[in-house]
C-alpha positions as CSV (number, residue, x, y, z in Angstrom):
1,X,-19.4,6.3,-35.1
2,X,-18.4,7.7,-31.7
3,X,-18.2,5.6,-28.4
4,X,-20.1,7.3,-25.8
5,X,-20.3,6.5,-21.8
6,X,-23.2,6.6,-20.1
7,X,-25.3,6.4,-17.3
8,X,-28.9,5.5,-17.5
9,X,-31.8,3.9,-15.2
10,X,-34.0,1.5,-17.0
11,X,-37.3,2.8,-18.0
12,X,-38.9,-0.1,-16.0
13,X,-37.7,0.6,-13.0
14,X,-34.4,-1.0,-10.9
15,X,-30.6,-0.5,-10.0
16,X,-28.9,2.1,-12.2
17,X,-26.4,1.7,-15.2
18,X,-23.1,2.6,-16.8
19,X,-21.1,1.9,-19.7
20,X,-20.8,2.6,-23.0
21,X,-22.6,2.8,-26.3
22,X,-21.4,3.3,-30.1
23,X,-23.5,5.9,-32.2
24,X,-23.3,9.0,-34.2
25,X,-24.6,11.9,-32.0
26,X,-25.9,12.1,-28.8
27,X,-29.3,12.4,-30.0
28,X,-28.6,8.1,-31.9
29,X,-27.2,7.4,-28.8
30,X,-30.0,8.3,-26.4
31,X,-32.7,6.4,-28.7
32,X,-30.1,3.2,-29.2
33,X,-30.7,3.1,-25.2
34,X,-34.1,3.6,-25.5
35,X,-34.4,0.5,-27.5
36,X,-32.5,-0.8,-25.0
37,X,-35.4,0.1,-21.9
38,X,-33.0,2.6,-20.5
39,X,-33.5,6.0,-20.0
40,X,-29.4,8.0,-20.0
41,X,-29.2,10.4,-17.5
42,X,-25.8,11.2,-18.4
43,X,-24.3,11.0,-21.6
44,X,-20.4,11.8,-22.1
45,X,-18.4,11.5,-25.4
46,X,-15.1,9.3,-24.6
47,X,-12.9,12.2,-25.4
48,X,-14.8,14.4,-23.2
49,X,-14.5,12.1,-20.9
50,X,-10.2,11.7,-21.1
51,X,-10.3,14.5,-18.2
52,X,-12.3,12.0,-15.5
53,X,-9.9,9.2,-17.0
54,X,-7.0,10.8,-15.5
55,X,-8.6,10.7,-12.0
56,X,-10.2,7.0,-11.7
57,X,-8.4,5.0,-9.7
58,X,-9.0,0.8,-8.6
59,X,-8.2,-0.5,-5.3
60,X,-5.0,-2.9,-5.4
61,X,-8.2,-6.1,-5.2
62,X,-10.1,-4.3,-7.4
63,X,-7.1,-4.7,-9.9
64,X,-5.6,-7.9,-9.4
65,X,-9.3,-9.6,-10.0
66,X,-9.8,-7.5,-13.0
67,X,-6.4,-8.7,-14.1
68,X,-7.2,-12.6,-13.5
69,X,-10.3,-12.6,-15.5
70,X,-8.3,-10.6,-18.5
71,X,-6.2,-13.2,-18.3
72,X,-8.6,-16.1,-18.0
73,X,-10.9,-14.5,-21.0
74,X,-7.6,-14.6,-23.0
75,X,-6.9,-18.0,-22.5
76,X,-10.6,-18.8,-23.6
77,X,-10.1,-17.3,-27.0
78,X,-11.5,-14.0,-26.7
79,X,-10.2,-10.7,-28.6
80,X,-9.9,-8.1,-26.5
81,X,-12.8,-6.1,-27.7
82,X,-14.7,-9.3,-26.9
83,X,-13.5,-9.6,-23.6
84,X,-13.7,-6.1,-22.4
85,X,-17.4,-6.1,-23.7
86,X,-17.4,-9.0,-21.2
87,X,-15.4,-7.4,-18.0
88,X,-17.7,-4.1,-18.1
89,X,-20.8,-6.3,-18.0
90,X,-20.1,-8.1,-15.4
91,X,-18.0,-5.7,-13.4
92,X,-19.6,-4.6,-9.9
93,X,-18.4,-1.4,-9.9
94,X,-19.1,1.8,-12.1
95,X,-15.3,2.9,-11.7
96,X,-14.4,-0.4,-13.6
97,X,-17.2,-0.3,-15.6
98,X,-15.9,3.2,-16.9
99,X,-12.5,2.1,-17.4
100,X,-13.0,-0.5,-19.0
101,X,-15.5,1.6,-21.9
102,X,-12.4,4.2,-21.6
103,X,-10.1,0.9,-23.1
104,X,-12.9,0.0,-25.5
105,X,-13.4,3.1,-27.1
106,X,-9.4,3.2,-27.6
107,X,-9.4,-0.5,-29.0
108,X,-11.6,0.5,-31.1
109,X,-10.0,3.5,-32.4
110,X,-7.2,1.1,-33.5
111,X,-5.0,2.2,-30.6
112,X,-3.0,-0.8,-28.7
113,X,-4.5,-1.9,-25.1
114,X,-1.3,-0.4,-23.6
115,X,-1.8,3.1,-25.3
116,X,-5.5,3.3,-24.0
117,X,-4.1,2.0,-20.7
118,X,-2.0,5.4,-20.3
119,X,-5.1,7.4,-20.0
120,X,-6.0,5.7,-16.7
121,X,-2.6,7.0,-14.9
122,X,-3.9,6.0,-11.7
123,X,-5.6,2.5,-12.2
124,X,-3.0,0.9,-14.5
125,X,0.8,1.9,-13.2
126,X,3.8,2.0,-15.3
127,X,5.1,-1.2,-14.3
128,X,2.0,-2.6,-15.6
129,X,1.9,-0.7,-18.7
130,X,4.7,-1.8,-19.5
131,X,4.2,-5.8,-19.2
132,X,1.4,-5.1,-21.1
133,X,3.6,-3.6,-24.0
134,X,6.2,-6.6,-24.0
135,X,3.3,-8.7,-24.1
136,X,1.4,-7.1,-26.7
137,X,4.8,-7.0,-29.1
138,X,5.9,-10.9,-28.2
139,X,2.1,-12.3,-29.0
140,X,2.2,-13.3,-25.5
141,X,-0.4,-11.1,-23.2
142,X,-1.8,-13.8,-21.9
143,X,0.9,-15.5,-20.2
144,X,1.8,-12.1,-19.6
145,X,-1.0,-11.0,-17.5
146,X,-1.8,-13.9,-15.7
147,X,2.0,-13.1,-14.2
148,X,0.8,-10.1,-13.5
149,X,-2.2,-11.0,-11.5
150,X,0.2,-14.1,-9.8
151,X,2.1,-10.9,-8.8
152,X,-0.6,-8.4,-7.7
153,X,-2.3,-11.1,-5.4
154,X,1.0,-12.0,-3.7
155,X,1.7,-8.2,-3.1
156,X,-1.8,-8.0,-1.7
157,X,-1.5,-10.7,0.2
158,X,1.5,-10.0,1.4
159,X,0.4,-6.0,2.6
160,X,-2.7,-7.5,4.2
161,X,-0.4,-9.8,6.1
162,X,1.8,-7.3,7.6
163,X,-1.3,-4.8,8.4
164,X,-2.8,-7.5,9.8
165,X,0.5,-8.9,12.0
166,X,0.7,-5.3,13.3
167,X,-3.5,-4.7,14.9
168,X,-2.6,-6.7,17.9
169,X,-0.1,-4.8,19.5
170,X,-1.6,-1.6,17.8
171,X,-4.9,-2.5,19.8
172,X,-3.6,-3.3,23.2
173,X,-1.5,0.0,22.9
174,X,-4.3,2.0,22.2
175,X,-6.5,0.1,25.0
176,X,-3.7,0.3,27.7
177,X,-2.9,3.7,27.0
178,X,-6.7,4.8,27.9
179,X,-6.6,2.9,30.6
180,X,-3.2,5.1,32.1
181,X,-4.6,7.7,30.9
182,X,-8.5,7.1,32.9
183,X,-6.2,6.7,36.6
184,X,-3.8,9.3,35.9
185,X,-7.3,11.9,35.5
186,X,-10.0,10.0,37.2
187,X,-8.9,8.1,39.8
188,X,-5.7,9.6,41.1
189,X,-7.6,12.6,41.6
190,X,-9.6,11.2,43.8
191,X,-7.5,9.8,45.9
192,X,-5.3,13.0,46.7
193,X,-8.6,14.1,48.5
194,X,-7.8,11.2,51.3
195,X,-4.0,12.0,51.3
196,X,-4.4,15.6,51.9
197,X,-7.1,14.8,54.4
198,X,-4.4,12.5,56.6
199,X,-1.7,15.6,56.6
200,X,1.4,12.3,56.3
201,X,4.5,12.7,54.6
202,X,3.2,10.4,51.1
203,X,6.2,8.4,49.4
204,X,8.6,9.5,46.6
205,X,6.7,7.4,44.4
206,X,2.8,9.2,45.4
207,X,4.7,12.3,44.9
208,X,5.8,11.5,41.2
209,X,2.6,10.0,40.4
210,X,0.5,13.1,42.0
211,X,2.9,15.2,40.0
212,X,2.2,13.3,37.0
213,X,-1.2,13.2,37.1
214,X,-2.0,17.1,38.1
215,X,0.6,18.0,34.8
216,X,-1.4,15.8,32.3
217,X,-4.7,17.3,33.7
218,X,-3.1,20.9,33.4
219,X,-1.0,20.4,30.3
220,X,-2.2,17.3,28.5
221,X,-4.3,19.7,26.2
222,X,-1.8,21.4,25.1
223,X,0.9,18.6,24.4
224,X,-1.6,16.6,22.8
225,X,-2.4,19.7,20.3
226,X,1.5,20.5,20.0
227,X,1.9,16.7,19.3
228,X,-0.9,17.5,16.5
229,X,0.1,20.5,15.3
230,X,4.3,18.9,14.8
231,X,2.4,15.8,13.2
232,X,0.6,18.4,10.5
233,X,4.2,20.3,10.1
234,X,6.1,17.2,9.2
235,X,3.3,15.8,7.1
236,X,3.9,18.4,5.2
237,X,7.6,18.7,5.6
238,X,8.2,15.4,3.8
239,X,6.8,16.4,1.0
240,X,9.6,18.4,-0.1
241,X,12.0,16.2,-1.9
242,X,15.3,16.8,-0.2
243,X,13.6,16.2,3.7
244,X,11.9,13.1,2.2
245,X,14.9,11.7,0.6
246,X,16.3,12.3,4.5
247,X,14.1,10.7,6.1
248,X,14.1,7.7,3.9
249,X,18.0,7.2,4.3
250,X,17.2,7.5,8.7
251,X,14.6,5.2,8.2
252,X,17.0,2.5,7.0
253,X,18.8,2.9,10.4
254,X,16.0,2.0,12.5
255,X,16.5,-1.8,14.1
256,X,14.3,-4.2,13.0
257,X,12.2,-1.8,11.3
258,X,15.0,-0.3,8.9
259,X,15.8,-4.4,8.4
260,X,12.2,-5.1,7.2
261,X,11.6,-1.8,4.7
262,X,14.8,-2.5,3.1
263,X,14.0,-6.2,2.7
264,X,9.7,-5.3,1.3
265,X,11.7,-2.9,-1.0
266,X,14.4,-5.3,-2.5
267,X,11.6,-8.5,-2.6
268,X,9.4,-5.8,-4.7
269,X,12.4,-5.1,-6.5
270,X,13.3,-8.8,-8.1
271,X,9.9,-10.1,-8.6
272,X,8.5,-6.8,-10.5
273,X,12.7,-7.1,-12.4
274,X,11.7,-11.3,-12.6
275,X,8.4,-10.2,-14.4
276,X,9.6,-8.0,-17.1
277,X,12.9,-9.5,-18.0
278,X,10.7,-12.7,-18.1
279,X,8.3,-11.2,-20.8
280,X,11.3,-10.0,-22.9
281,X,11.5,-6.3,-21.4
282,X,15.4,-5.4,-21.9
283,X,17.2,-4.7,-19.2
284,X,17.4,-1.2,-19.1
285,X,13.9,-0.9,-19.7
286,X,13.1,-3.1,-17.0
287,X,15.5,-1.0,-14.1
288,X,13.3,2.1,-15.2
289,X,10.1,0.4,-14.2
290,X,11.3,-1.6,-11.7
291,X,12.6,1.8,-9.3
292,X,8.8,3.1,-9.7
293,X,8.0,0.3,-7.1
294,X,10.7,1.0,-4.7
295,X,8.9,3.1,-1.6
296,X,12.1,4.2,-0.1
297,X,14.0,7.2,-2.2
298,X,17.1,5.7,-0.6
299,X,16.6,2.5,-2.7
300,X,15.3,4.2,-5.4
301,X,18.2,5.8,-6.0
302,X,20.2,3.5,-5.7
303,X,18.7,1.4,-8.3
304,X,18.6,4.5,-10.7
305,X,22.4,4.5,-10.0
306,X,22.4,0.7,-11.0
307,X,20.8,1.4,-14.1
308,X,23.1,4.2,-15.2
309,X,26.1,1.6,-14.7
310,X,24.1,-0.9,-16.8
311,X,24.1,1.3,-19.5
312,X,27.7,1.9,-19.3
313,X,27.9,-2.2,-20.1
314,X,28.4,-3.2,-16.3
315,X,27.0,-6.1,-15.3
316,X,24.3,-6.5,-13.3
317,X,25.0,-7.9,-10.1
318,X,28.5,-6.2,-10.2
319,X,26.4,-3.0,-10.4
320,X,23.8,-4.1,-7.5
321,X,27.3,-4.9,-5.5
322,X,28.7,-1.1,-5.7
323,X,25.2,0.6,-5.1
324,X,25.5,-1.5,-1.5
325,X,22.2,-1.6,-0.8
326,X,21.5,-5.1,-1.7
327,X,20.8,-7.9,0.6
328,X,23.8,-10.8,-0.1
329,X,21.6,-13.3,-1.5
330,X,19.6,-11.4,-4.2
331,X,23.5,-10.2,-5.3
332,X,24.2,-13.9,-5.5
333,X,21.8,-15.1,-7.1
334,X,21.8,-12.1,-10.0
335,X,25.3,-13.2,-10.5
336,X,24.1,-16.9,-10.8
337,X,21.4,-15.8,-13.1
338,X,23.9,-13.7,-15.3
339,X,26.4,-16.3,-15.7
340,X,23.8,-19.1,-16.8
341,X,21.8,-17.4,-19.1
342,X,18.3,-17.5,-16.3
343,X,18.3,-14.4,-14.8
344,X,14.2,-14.1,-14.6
345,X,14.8,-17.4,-12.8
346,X,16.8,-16.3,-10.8
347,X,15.5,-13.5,-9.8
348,X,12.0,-14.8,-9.2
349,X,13.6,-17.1,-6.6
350,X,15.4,-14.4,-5.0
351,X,12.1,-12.8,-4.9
352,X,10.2,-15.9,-3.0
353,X,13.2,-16.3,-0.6
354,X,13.3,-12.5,0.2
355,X,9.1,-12.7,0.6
356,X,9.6,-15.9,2.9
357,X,12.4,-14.6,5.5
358,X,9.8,-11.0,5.4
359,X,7.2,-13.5,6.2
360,X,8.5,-15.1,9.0
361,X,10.5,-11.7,10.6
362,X,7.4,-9.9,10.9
363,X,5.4,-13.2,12.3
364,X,8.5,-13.0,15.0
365,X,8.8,-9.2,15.9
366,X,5.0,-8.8,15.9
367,X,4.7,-12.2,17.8
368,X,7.0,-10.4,20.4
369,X,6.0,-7.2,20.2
370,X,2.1,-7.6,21.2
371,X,3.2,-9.5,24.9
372,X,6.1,-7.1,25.0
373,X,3.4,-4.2,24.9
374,X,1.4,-6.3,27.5
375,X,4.3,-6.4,29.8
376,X,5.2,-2.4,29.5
377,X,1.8,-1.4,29.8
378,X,1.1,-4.1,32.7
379,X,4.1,-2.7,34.6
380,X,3.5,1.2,34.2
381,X,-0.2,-0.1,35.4
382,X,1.8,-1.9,38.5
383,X,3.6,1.0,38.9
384,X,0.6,3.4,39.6
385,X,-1.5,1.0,41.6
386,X,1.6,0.3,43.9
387,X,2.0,4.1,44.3
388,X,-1.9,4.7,45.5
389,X,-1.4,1.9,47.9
390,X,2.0,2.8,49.3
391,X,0.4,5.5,51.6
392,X,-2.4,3.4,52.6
393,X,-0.2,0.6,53.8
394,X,1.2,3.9,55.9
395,X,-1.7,4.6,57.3
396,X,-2.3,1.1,58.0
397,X,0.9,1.6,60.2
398,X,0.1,4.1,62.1
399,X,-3.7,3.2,63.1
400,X,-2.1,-0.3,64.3
């Protein structure tokens, strides 16, 4: 028989469906759903379909809950044809629903979860196809992928945490900048109508602000479109390797912000190293995956550099040490790990301590950052009210 995915609306009437369906030609598989009070509308074979496989992809939700209830159906008994006959039924969305006939269909084949997983590129990383493998070959996927989930959750937790930290002061930027920009072209404008109109001498500071305003009416355009057209250029830019690599090494030397990438990058680091030395990945193996989650090439590097010294039968932490891009206490307590025999330990603690002090420094800088924004913005506001009222306090003056 041949697995076939589909997508059908029942004969009846109501919401439309997709998964998949064993039969022997197209033709078997069209009546088989028939039976079923569906009517396909589309009907793909599963190796026709490996091209679309390549594209899915799952939002980083979408994947920790699929993982959790994988987990959860394991624990319950289930084999994994059972359970993924089980996920696609009650999946809300056709993306999962096709992914999870593509992994059926291989399953069926005879081909190991992990195998059918490397079809789906894009939903199921290598760090996860990995942890899959290790647990497939111990006996222990369960355990395995509930870590798994435990770690997707707190890395989506943990992004929605800073995204969220950083609206505030992204909001009352954006606010407070329309605001500037509303007097400098609305209602400075119409006040130069009264200072011309009074023939005085205006203050320094009426000069600078009439000078400002008439160049962002004349030339605001055109900054705003080169600001555009530079933001295109190094968009692009950065995609070449050798400018990207660049950047990423500048971007370490930014204060605060160069502090709190290199610390995201080294917490990913141990907990995704914690996982898979924990589910009996070796070492080596574990580096590989491990510098796939690194988002600076800086730190990637450096942890390729790492491995290579690894390989040469260096230790560990003595390796992290001479690649000196490692924060003191993840090098400390590698070291501790390596010389008691519990380095997964170890380094899931470095990981929780690394995720804590992240925590609580963006909590602080954001904390500061939205009334610091208030302040700037309040004072450039000061700055051009004061300068409109300057010559009418003049005037003032001179009527008295």
């Amino acid at each position: 028989m041949t697995a076939f995915q589909y997508q059908a609306v029942p004969i009846a009437g109501g919401k439309a469906k997709s998964g998949q369906i064993d039969a022997d030609t197209p033709r078997h598989a069209r009546n088989l759903l028939r039976e079923q009070g569906l009517l396909a509308t589309q009907l793909i074979e599963s190796s026709a379909a490996q091209g679309q496989s390549a594209r899915l992809s799952l939002s980083s939700q979408q994947l920790a809950t699929l993982t959790r209830q994988f987990s959860a159906l394991l624990d319950a008994g289930l084999t994994i044809d059972e359970l993924l006959i089980v996920l696609a039924e009650q999946a809300d969305h056709d993306k999962t629903r096709q992914v999870l006939a593509g992994l059926r269909a291989d399953v069926m084949a005879g081909m190991p979860l992990s195998n059918g997983m490397e079809q789906f590129p894009r939903v199921f990383p290598m760090l996860y196809r990995t942890l899959v493998k290790a647990g497939e070959e111990s006996g222990k996927l369960a355990g395995v992928m509930q870590r798994l989930a435990d770690y997707l959750e707190a890395r989506g937790e943990l992004n929605s945490k800073i995204a969220i930290a950083f609206i505030y002061p992204a909001v009352v930027m954006f606010v407070s900048a329309l605001v500037i920009l509303g007097m400098l072209t609305w209602v400075v404008p119409q006040m130069v109508q009264v200072f011309e109109s009074a023939k005085q001498t205006l203050p320094l500071l009426t000069r600078a602000l009439l000078w400002t305003s008439a160049a962002v009416k004349s030339a605001g355009g055109w900054v705003l479109l080169a600001v555009l057209i530079a933001s295109v250029a190094g968009f692009y830019a950065l995609k070449k390797p050798e400018l990207k690599h660049r950047f990423h090494v500048w971007r370490l030397t930014w204060p605060i912000l160069g502090y709190l990438d290199r610390l995201a990058n080294t917490a990913r680091f141990a907990s995704t190293l914690a996982i898979l030395v924990g589910s009996g990945v070796p070492l080596l193996k574990s580096l590989d995956a491990a510098e796939g989650v690194m988002s600076n090439l800086k730190l990637q590097s450096a942890v390729g550099e790492v491995a290579s010294e690894v390989r040469e039968g260096v230790s560990l932490a003595r390796a992290m040490k001479t690649a000196d891009e490692f924060p003191p206490l993840l090098l400390h307590l590698v070291a501790s790990g390596e010389a008691t025999g519990r380095l997964a330990l170890m380094l899931d603690r470095a990981s929780i301590e690394q995720t804590k002090e992240l925590d609580r420094k963006v909590t602080a800088f954001t904390s500061l950052l939205g009334p610091l924004m208030v302040l700037v913005m309040g004072a450039v506001v000061m700055v051009i009210v004061l300068a409109i009222l300057l010559p009418v306090f003049e005037m003032n003056q001179l009527v008295k």
